[in-house]
C-alpha positions in Angstrom: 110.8 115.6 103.4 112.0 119.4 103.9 108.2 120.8 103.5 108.3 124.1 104.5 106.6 125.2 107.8 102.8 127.1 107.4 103.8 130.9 105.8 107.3 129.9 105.2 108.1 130.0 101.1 108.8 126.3 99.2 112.3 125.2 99.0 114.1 125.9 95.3 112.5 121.9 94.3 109.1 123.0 95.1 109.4 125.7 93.6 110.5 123.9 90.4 107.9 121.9 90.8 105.1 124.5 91.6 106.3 126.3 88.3 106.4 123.0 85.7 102.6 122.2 87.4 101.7 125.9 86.6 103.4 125.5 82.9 101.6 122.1 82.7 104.7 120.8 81.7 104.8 116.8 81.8 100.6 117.3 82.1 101.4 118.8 85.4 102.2 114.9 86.7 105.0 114.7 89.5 106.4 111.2 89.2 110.5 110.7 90.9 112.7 107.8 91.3 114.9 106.3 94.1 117.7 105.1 92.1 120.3 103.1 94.5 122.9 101.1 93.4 123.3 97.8 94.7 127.0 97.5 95.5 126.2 98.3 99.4 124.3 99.0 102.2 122.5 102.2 102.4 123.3 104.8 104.7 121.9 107.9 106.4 122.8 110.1 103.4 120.7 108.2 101.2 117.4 108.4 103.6 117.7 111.8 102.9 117.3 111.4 99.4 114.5 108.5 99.9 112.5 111.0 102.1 113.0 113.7 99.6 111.8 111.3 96.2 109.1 109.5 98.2 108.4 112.5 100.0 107.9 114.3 97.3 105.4 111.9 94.8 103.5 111.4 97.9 102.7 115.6 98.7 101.9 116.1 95.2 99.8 113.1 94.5 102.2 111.4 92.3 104.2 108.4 92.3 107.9 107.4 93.1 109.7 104.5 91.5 112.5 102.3 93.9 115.2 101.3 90.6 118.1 99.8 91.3 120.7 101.2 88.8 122.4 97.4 88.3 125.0 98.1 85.4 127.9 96.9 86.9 127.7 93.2 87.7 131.5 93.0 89.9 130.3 94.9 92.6 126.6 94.5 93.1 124.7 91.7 94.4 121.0 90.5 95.2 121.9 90.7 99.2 122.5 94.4 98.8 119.4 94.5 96.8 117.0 92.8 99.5 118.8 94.9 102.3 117.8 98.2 100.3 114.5 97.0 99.8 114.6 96.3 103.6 115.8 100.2 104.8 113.1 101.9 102.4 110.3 99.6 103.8 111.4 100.6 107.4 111.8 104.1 106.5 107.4 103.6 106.2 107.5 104.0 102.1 106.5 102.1 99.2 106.7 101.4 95.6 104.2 99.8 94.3 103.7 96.3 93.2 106.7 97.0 90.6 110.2 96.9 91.6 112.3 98.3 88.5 115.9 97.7 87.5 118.1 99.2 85.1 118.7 95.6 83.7 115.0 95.6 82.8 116.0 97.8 79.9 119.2 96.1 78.9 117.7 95.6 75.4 116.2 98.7 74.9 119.8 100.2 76.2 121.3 98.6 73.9 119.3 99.5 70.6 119.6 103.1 72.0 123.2 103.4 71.7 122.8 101.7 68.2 120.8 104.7 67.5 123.2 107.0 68.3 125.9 104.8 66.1 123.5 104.9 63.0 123.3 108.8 63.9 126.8 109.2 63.7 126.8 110.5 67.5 128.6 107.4 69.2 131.9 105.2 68.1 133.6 102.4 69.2 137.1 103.0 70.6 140.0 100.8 70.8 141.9 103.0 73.2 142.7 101.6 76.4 141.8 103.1 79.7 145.3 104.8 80.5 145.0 106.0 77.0 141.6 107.8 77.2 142.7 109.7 80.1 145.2 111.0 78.2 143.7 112.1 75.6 140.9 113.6 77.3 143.8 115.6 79.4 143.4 118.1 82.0 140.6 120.3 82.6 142.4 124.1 81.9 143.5 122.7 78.2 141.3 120.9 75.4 141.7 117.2 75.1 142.5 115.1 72.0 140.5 113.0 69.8 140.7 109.0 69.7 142.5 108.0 66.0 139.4 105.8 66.2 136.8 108.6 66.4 136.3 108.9 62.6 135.5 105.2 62.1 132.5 104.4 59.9 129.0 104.1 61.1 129.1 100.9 59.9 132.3 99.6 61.3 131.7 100.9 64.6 128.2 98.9 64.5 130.1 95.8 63.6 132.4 96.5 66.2 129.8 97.2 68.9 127.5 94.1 68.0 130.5 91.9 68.3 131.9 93.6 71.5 128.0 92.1 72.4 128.6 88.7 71.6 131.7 88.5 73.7 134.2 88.3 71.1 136.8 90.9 72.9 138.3 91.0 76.6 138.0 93.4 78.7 139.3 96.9 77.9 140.0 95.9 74.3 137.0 98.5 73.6 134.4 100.9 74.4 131.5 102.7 72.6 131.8 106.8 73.5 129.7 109.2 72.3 131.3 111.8 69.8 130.4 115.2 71.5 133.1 117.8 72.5 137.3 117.0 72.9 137.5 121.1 73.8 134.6 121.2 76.0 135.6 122.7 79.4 133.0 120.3 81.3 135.1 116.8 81.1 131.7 115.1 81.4 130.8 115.9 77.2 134.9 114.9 76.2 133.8 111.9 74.4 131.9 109.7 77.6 131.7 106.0 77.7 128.1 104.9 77.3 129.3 100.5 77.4 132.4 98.5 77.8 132.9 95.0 77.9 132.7 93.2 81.7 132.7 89.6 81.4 131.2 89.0 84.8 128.0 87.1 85.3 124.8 89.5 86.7 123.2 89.1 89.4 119.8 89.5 87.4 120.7 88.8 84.1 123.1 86.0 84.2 125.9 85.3 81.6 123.5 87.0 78.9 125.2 90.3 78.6 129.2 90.7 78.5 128.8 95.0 77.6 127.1 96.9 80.3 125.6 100.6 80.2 127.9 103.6 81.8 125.7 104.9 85.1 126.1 108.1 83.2 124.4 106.4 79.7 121.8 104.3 81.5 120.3 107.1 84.0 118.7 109.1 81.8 117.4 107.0 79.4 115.8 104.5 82.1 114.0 108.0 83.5 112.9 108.1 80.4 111.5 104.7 79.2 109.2 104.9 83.0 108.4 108.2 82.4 110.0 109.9 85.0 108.8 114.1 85.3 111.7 115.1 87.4 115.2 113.4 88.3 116.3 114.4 91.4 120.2 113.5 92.4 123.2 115.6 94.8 125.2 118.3 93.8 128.1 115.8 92.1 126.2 115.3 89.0 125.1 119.2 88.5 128.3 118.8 86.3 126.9 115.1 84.7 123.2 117.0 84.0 124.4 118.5 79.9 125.3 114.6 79.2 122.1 114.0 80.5 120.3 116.5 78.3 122.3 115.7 75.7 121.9 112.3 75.4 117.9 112.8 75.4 117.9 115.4 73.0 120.2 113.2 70.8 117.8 110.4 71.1 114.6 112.8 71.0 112.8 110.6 73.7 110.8 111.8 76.6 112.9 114.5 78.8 112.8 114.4 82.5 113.8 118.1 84.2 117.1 116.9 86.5 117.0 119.2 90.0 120.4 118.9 92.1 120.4 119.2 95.8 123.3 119.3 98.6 123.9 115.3 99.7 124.4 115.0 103.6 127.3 115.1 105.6 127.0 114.4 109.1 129.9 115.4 112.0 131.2 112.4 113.7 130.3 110.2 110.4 132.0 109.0 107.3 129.0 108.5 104.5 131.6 107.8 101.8 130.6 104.3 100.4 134.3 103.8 99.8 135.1 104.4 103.5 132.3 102.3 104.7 133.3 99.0 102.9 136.6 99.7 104.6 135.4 99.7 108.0 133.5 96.4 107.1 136.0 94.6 105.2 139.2 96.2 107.5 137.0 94.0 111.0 136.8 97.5 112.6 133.1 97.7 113.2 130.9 93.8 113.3 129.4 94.6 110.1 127.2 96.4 107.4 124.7 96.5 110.7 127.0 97.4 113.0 125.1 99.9 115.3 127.8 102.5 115.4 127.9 102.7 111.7 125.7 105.3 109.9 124.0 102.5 107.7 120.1 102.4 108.0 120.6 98.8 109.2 122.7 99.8 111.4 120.6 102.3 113.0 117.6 100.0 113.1 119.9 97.6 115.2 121.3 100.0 117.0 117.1 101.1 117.8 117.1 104.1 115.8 113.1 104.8 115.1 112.4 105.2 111.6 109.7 108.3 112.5 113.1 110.3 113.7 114.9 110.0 110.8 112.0 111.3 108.6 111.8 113.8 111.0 115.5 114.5 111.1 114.8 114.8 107.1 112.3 117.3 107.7 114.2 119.2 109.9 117.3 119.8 107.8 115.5 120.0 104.4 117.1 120.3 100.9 119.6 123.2 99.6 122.1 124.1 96.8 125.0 124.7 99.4 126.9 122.1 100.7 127.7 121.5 104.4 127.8 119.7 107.6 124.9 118.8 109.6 125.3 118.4 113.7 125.4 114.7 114.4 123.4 115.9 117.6 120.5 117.1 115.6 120.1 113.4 114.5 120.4 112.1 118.0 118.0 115.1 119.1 115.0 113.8 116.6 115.6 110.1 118.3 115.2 111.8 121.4 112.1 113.8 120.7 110.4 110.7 119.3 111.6 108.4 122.2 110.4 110.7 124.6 106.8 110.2 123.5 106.7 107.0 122.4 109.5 104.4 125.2 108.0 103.2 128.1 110.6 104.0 131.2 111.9 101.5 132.8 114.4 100.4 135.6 117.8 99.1 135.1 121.0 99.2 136.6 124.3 99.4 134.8 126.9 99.1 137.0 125.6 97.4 140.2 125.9 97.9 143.4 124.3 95.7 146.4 122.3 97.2 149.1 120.9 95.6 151.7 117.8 97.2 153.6 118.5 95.8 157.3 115.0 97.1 159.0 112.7 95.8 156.2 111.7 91.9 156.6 113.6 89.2 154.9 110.9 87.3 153.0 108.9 90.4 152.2 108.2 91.7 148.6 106.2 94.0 147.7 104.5 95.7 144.6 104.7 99.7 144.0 103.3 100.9 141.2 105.2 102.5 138.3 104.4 104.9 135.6 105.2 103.6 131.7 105.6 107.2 130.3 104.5 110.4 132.3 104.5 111.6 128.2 101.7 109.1 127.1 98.6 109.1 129.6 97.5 106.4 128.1 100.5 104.4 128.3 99.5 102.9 131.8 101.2 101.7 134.6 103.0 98.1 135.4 104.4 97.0 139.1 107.7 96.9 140.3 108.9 94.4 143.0 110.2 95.8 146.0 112.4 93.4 148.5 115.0 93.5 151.2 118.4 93.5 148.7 118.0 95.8 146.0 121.0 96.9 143.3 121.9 100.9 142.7 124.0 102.5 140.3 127.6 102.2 141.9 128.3 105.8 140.2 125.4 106.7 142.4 127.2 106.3 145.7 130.5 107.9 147.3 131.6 107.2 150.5 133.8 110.7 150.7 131.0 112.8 148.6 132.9 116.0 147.0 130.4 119.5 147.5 126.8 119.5 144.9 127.6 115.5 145.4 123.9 114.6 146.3 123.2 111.2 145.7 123.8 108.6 147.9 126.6 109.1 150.5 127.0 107.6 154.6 124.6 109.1 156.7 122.7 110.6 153.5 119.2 109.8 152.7 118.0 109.7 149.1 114.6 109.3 147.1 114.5 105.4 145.6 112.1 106.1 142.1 108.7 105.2 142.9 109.5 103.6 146.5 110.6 105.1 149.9 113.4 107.1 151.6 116.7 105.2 152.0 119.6 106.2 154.0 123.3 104.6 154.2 123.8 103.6 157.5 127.0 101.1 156.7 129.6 100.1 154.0 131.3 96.2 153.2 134.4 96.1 152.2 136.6 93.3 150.5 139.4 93.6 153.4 142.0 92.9 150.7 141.5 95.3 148.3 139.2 98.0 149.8 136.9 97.4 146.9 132.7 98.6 148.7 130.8 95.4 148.2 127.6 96.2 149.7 126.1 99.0 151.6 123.9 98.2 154.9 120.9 101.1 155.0 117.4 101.7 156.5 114.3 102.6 154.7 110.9 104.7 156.1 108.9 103.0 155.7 106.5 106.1 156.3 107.4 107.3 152.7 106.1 104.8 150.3 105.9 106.7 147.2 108.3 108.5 147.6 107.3 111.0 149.9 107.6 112.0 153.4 104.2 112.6 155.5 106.7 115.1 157.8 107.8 117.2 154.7 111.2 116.5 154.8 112.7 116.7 151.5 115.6 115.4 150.0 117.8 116.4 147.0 118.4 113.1 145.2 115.7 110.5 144.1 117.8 107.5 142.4 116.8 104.1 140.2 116.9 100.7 141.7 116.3 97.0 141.4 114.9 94.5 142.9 117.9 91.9 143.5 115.4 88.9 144.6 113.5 89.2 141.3 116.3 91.0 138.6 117.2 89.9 135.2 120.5 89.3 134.8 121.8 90.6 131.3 124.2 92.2 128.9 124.1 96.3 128.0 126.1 97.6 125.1 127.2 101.2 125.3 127.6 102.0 121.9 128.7 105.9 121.9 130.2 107.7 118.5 132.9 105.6 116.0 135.2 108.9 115.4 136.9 111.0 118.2 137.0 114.2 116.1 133.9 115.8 113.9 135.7 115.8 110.4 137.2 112.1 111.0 138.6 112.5 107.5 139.9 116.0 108.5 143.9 114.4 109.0 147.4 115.6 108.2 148.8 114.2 104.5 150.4 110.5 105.6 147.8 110.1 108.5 145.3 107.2 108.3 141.9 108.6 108.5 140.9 106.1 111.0 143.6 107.1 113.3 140.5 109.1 114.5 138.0 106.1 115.1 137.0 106.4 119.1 138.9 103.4 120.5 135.8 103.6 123.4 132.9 103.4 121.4 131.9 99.8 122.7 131.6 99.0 126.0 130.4 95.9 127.1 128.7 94.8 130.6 127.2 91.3 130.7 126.7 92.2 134.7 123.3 94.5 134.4 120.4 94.4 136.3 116.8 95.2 135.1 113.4 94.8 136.4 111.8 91.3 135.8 109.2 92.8 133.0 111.9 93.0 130.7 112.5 89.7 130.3 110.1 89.0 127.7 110.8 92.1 125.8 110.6 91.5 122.1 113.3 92.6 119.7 113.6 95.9 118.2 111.6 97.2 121.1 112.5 100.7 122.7 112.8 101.6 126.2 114.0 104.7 128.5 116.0 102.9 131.3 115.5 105.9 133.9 117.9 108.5 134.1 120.4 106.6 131.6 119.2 106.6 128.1 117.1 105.4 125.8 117.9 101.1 124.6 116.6 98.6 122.1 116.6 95.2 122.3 118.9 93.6 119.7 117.5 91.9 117.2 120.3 89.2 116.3 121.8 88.6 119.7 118.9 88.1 122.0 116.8 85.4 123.0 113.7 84.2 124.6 114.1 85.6 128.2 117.7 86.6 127.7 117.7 90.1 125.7 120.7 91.9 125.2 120.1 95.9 125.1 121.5 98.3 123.1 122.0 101.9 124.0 120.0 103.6 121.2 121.3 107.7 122.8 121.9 109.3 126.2 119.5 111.5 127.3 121.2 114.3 127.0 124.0 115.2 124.1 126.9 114.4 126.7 129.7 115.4 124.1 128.5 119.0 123.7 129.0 118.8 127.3 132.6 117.4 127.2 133.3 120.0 123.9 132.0 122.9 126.2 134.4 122.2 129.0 137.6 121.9 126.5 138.0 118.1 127.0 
């Protein structure tokens, strides 16, 4: 992910990199780590960092662990662990035969910290949490040490091995490591490297009742699988002297740690916090939910894996915080799309039109390309009949000036077919409502094309009613209204800013009869409205529901640029 373009200099981790491999430091090996937690569903944010770790191992012929950091048994679980597995398989990487877990080590973990007891470099502390926090105080003035920080090396081992067996609730003690009260980075005040959780694992079972600090385990798991360079966002630049620390105390193997600028999209919350919200608060369906940022998400919604790696590429890796254009995303699922969707026909919002001077029983095939992209992509048929179905947006009875679709007395281009031209409008006589339109067809202009050289300014989609599928579209357009949906006055609810319209619903669509048998997950361009995906959960044999994956073009810069 991020590798510079041909001429263009290495970003500041290549350049890391480029120098250790010069220095031959770690034997001039590259081997990284993807090191989720399983307490979630991954999102966009972290295919950034999966790109980056994978991405990396794999340009410089080195190897990149998946480790699921497991020490803390409340909130994670082995469904979150499958789904993560899932999203880095999609994403097209791999890991090996091995999958690794933090829990692996627990006994290795374990007699660590006893080595930095017998060192004199960790104790057991009896304060409770409010307690530490006070002690610790604020970050302009040096905290306080814990009355307990001068125990003996031998009560604070008896102390630790019976906060193991379970013999103390929760809270009643912690083991910290004895580093720095006065330091001005809060991270080195004394950290918590275990406290007791009675909560049965989701690995381990009931066997542990103490559990590794993220901040303890980390480090010392890069270590035991030899890891040459630990690469994690800017939030733990401040975490990286415990992490050198804590090495050096326990003179084992020392990965280099490299920081980078996590992601933040406009339009997107990629807060984990805020996410289980939205789940758990019924505002979106799910984890998958296709308007969430989740990777399962976007592969429901239709979202191509080879965008996102590109959308990876594209934005790269910095020091500097900052937002990235939600429209650069949906840009790279264009560009992919574009090459790789067959088009298709399908009609939204229907409207009947009957052709009164073509024959009744006649249907006829015309021949349709699958991708003008991808020559090789072929070409299907599309049936051609007496009652076909339009776009009702492409029709106005009292057509306003650059209005050039379909209109009475107009003639239009039907996609791959022949001239039409509205000679006629139904009404319901009750409410005014247009039911149908009554037009003619050349039928000197099959193709589209008329042998005199008149031209016209509109060519439009269509249907074939006799032979049309019947099914239901979602429009699935962005979840916030505003860029910055956390971006709110103090007292305002953050999701006062989700988009109340960004679901619509329309169980009244017509498509041509090949899609029928499309297969879930697959990708189409429905012509001249965006690109769609079948839905994996909610179709069925011969009954798909689609999804809209993005417009074809970003319609909300459009909206921004006119001030709406």
């Amino acid at each position: 992910m991020g590798r510079p373009e041909a001429g263009q200099p290495p970003d500041f981790i290549r350049k890391i990199i480029n120098e250790d491999i010069a220095d031959e430091r770690f034997g001039g090996r590259v081997h990284t780590r993807f090191p989720p937690e399983p307490n979630g569903y991954l999102h966009i944010g972290h295919a950034k960092a999966i790109c980056l770790n994978f991405g990396l191992a794999e340009e410089y012929g080195g190897r990149c662990n998946l480790r699921f950091d497991d020490t803390n048994p409340t909130k994670e679980t082995s469904e979150y662990v499958e789904a993560i597995k899932a999203d880095v398989r999609w994403l097209g990487f791999a890991w090996g035969e091995q999958e690794l877990y933090a829990s692996d080590y627990f006994e290795q973990l374990y007699e660590f910290a006893r080595q930095l007891v017998k060192a004199g470099k960790a104790y057991v502390d009896s304060l409770n949490p409010a307690e530490v926090r006070e002690y610790r105080g604020p970050w302009n003035r040096p905290g306080r040490e814990s009355p307990y920080r001068q125990r003996s090396v031998a009560e604070n081992l008896e102390l630790f091995e019976r906060m193991r067996a379970g013999q103390f609730p929760d809270g009643a003690h912690t083991l910290r490591a004895k580093i720095d009260m006065s330091s001005a980075n809060m991270n080195l005040r004394d950290p918590t490297l275990y406290r007791v959780i009675h909560a049965p694992h989701h690995r381990t079972g009931e066997k542990w009742c103490i559990y590794p600090t993220y901040d303890f385990a980390h480090g010392q798991c890069d270590s035991l699988e030899g890891i040459t360079h630990s690469i994690c966002t800017l939030e733990f630049e401040n975490h990286r002297p415990l992490y050198d620390w804590l090495l050096e105390a326990l003179q084992i193997h020392h990965p280099r740690q490299i920081e980078f600028a996590r992601l933040k999209l406009s339009y997107t919350v990629l807060s984990k916090r805020k996410l289980i919200e939205l789940v758990e608060g019924g505002y979106v369906s799910g984890w998958d939910d296709p308007r969430l940022p989740t990777l399962a998400g976007l592969r429901r919604c239709g979202y191509p894996p080879e965008a996102i790696r590109a959308f990876c590429e594209k934005i790269g890796v910095s020091k500097v915080n900052s937002t990235v254009e939600l429209a650069l995303l949906e840009n790279c699922v264009r560009e992919e799309l574009n090459r790789s969707a067959p088009r298709v026909m399908a009609v939204l919002r229907p409207l009947r039109v009957v052709i009164e001077n073509y024959p009744e029983d006649q249907v006829e095939e015309l021949e349709a390309v699958n991708n003008p992209e991808d020559p090789g992509a072929g070409s299907r048929k599309l049936p051609f009949s007496r009652v076909l179905y339009i776009e009702r947006d492409d029709f106005l009875e009292e057509p306003p000036k650059k209005f050039y679709r379909l209109a009475p007395g107009r003639e239009v281009r039907l996609r791959y077919a022949y001239f039409l031209k509205c000679v006629g409008v139904v009404k319901d006589e009750q409410t005014g409502d247009i039911l149908e339109l009554r037009c003619t067809y050349d039928p000197e202009t099959r193709g589209g094309y008329a042998p005199d050289g008149r031209k016209v300014k509109a060519t439009i989609h269509w249907v074939s009613a006799r032979k049309a599928l019947q099914a239901e579209v979602r429009l699935y357009d962005r979840l916030f209204r505003q860029a910055d949906p956390t971006d709110v006055p103090e007292g305002v609810d953050w999701k006062s800013t989700l988009n109340p319209n960004s679901l619509e619903t329309l169980d009244s669509c017509r498509l041509e009869p090949s899609l029928a048998q499309a297969r879930p997950g697959s990708r189409y361009q429905f012509e001249r409205l965006g690109y769609f995906a079948v839905d994996p959960l909610d179709s069925a044999p011969g009954k798909p529901v689609f999804n809209r994956i993005v417009s074809l073009r970003d319609s909300w810069a459009k909206l921004k640029q006119a001030g709406k």
